[in-house]
C-alpha positions as CSV (number, residue, x, y, z in Angstrom):
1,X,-9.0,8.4,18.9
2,X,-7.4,6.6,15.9
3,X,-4.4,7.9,14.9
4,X,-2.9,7.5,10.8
5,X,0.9,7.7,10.1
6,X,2.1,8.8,7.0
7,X,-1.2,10.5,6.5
8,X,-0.9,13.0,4.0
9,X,0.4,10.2,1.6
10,X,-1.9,9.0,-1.0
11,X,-3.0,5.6,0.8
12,X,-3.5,7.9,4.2
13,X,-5.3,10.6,2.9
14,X,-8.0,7.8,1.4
15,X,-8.0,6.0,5.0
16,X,-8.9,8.9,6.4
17,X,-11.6,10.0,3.8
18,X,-13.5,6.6,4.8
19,X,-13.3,7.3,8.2
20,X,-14.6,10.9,8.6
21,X,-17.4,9.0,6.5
22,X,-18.0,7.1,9.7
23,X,-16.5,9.1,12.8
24,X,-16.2,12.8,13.7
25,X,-13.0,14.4,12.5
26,X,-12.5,15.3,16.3
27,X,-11.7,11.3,16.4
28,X,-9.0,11.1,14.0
29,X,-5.1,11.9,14.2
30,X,-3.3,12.6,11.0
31,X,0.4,11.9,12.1
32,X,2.8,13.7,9.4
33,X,6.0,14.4,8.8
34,X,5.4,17.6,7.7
35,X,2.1,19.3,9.1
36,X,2.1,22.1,6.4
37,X,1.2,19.8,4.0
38,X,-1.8,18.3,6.0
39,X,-3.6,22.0,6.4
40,X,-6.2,20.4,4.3
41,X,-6.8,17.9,6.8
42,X,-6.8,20.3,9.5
43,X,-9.7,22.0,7.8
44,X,-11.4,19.2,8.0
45,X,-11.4,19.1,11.7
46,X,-8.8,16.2,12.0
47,X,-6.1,17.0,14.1
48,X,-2.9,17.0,12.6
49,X,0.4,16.0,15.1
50,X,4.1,16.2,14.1
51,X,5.5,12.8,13.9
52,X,8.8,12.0,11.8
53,X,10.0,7.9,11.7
54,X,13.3,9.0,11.9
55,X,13.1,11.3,15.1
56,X,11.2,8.8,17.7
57,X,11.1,11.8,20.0
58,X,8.3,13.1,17.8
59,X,6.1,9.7,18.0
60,X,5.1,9.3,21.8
61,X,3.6,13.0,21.7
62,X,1.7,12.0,18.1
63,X,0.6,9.0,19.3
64,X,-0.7,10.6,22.8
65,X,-4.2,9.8,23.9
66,X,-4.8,7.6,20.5
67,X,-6.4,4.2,20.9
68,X,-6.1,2.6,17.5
69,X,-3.1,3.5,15.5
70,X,-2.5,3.0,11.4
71,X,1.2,2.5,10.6
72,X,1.4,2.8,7.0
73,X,5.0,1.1,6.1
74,X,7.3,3.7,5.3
75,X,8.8,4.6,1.8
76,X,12.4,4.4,2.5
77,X,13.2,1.2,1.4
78,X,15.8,0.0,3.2
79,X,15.3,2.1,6.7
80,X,12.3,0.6,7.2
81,X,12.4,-1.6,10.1
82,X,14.3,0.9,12.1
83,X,11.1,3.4,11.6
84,X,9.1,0.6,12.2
85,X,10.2,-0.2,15.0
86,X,10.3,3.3,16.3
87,X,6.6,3.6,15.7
88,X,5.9,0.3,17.5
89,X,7.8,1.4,20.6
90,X,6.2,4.5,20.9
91,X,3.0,2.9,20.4
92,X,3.6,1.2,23.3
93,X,4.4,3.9,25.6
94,X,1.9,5.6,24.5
95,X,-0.4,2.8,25.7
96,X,-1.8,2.4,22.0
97,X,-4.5,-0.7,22.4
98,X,-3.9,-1.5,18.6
99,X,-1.6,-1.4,15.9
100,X,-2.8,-2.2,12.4
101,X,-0.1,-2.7,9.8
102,X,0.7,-2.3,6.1
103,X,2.8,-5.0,4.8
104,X,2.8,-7.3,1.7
105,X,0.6,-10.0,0.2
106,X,1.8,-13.2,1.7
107,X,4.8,-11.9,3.6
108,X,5.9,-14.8,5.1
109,X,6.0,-16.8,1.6
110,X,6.6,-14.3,-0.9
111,X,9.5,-14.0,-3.5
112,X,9.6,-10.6,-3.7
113,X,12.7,-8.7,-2.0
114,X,10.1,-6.1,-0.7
115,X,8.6,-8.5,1.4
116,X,11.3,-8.9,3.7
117,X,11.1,-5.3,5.7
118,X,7.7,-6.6,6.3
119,X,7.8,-9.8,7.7
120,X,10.7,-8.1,10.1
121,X,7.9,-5.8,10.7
122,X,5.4,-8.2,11.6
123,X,7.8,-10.4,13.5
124,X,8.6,-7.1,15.6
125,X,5.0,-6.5,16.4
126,X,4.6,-9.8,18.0
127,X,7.6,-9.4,20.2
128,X,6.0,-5.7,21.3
129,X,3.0,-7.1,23.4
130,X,0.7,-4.1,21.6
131,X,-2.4,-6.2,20.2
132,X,-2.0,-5.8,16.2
133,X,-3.5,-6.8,12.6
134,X,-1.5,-6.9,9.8
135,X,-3.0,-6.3,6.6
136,X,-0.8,-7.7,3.7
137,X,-2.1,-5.4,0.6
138,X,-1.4,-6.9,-2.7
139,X,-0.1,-5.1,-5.3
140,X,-2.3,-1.6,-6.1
141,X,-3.3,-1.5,-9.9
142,X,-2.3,1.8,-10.0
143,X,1.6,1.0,-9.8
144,X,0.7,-0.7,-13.2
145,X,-1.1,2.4,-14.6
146,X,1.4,4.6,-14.0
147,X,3.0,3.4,-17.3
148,X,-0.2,3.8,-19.4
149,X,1.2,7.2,-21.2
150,X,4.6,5.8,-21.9
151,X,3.1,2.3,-23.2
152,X,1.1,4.1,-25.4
153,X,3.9,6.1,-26.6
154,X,6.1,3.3,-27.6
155,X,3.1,1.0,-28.6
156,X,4.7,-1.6,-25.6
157,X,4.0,-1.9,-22.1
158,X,7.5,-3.4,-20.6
159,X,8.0,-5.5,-17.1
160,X,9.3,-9.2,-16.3
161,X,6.3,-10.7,-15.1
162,X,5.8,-13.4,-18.2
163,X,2.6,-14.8,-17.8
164,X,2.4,-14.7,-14.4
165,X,-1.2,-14.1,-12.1
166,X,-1.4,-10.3,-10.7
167,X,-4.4,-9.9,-8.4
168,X,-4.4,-5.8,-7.5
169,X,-6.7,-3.9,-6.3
170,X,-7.3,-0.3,-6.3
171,X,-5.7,1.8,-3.4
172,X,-9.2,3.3,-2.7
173,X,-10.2,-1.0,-1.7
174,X,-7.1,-1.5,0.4
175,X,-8.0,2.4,2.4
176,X,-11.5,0.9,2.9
177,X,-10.3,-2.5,4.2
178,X,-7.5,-0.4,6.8
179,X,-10.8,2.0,8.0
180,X,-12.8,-0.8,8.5
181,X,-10.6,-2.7,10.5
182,X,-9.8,0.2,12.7
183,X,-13.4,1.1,13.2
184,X,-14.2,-2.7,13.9
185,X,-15.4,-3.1,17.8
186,X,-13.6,-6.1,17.8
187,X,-10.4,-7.5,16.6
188,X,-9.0,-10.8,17.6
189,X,-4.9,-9.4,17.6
190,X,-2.6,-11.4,15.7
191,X,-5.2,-11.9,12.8
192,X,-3.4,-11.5,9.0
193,X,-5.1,-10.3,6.2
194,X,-4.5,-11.3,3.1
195,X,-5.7,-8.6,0.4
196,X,-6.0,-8.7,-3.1
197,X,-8.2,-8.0,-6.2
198,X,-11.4,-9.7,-7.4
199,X,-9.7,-9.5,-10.9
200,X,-6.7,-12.1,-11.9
201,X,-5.0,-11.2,-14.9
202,X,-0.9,-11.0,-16.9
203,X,0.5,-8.2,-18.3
204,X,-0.5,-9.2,-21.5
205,X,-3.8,-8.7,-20.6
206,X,-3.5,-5.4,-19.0
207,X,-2.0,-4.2,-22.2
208,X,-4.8,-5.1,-24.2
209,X,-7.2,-3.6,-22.7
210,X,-5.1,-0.1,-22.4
211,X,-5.2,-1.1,-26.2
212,X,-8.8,-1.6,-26.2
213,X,-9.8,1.2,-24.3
214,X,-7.4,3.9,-26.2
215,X,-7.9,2.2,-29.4
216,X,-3.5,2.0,-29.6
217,X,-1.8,-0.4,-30.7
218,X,0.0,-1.7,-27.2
219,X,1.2,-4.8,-26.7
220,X,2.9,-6.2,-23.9
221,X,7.3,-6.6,-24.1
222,X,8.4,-9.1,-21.6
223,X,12.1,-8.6,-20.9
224,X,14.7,-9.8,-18.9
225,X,14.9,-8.6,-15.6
226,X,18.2,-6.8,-16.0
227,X,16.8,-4.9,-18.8
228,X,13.9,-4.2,-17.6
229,X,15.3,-2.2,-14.5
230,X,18.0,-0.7,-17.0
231,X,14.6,0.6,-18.9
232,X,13.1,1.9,-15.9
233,X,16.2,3.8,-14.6
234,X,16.4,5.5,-17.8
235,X,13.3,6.5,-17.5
236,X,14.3,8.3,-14.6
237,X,13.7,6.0,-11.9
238,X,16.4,5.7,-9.1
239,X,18.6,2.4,-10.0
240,X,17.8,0.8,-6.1
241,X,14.2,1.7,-6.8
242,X,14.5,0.6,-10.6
243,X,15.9,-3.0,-9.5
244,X,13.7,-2.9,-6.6
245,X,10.9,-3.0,-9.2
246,X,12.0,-5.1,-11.8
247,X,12.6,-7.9,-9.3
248,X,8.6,-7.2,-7.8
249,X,7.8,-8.3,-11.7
250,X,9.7,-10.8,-11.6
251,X,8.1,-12.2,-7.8
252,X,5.2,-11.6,-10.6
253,X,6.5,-14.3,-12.6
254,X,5.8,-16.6,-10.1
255,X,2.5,-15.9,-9.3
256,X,4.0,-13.6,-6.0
257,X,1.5,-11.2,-7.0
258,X,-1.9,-13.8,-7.3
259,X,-4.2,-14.7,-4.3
260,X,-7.3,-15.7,-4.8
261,X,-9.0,-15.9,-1.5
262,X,-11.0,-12.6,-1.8
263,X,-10.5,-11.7,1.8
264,X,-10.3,-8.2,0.5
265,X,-13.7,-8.4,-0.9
266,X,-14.8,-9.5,2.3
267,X,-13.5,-7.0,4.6
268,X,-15.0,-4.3,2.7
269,X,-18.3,-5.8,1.8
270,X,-18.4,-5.2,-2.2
271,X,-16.4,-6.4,-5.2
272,X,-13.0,-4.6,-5.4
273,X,-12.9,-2.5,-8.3
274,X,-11.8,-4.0,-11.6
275,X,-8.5,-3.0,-13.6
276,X,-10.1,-2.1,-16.2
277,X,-11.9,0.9,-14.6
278,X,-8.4,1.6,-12.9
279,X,-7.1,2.0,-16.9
280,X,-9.9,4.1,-17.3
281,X,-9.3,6.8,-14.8
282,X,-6.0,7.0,-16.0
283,X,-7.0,7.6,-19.6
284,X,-9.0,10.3,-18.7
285,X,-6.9,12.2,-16.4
């Protein structure tokens, strides 16, 4: 049994899609916060178990019976490793033989302020004894295309990242890589994953090829970092999510974003898919 936390989440629900490509839906566990909104899953055949970070009470009983376990970091910056470390405990007493892990491109080095829930993370599954993987997804090229629509609007696409490298990937390549590492017969634990995209390019590349491909004029606006989160919280974005991203542009900057050791490519034996089909399917949605 392989069980997926957070699973009715976008990155879950791909996971999942790869393994019932591979492995009965009897086989899988979608752990959720919220099981009425994983009735899809259920008609699938995959069982679906209560399981809520913040109420570890709920977590042994999800976790139940499950050999290989996903946890899929959390979304509440900031009570992260406290959920995190609720999962890995009940993991434990649940007897899980694996955890696999979510965390950030190059944790341990990184100069973004996300990064540091993670490598708390990861330095919290060593200490549990539970054999793990971690498997540090870079950034997903569709936190970029979200901003397709307004960049087109204004004729600017806006961040902080200067000319700094950006390596994503799509989320559909990083839910490939987590499936096939938890459908691998064999893991050596501790092993780290570095993930990222094929594709290297700025922000001023991006832009021209929304340009290209939507025949608008967009260029890209490089701003200081305060402004830039003052942009996105007027936008509507929380203002501890809004500086949370301006200062992932500015990790950007200095190349916090670039790896070019295509382990991702690896892992899930084909290219990852370009940013420019990732503009793409955003144009036409």
């Amino acid at each position: 049994m392989i069980v997926i936390t957070g699973a009715t989440g976008q990155l879950g629900r791909l996971v999942i899609k790869f393994l019932l490509e591979r492995i009965p839906a009897s086989e899988i566990i979608a752990a959720v916060r919220d099981p009425e909104k994983a009735k899809d899953l259920a008609g699938l055949g995959v069982e679906v178990r209560q399981a809520d970070y913040n109420v570890p009470s709920t977590l042994t009983a999800a976790f139940k019976g499950a050999e290989k376990l996903l946890l899929i970091s959390s979304s509440e910056i900031g009570s992260r490793v406290s959920q995190h470390l609720a999962v890995i405990e009940a993991a434990k007493q649940a007897d899980v033989k694996l955890i696999a892990y979510t965390s950030i491109l190059k944790a341990d080095t990184s100069p973004l302020a996300l990064a540091s829930e993670h490598l708390e993370t990861e330095q919290a599954l060593k200490r549990s004894g539970v054999p793990f993987v971690v498997l540090r997804n870079g950034w997903y090229t569709e936190n970029y295309a979200a901003s397709i629509q307004p960049a087109i609007a204004h004729s600017a696409f806006i961040g902080s990242a200067s000319d700094g490298k950006i390596a994503s990937a799509a989320r559909e390549d990083y839910a490939l890589a987590a499936a096939t590492v938890l459908l691998s017969p064999v893991v050596e634990s501790g092993t780290i994953y570095e993930l990222a995209g094929d594709d290297v390019y700025t922000l001023t590349e991006f832009a021209n090829e929304i340009a290209r491909q939507s025949g608008k004029a967009v260029s890209y606006v490089n701003l200081p970092q305060a402004d830039f989160a003052a942009a996105l919280e007027g936008a509507g974005l929380p203002k501890p999510f809004a500086a949370l991203l301006a200062d992932s542009d500015i990790g950007a900057s200095k190349d916090g974003l670039f790896d070019d050791s295509h382990q991702l490519r690896s892992l899930i034996g084909r290219p990852t898919q370009p940013y420019s089909s990732v503009i793409a399917a955003a144009l036409n949605t």
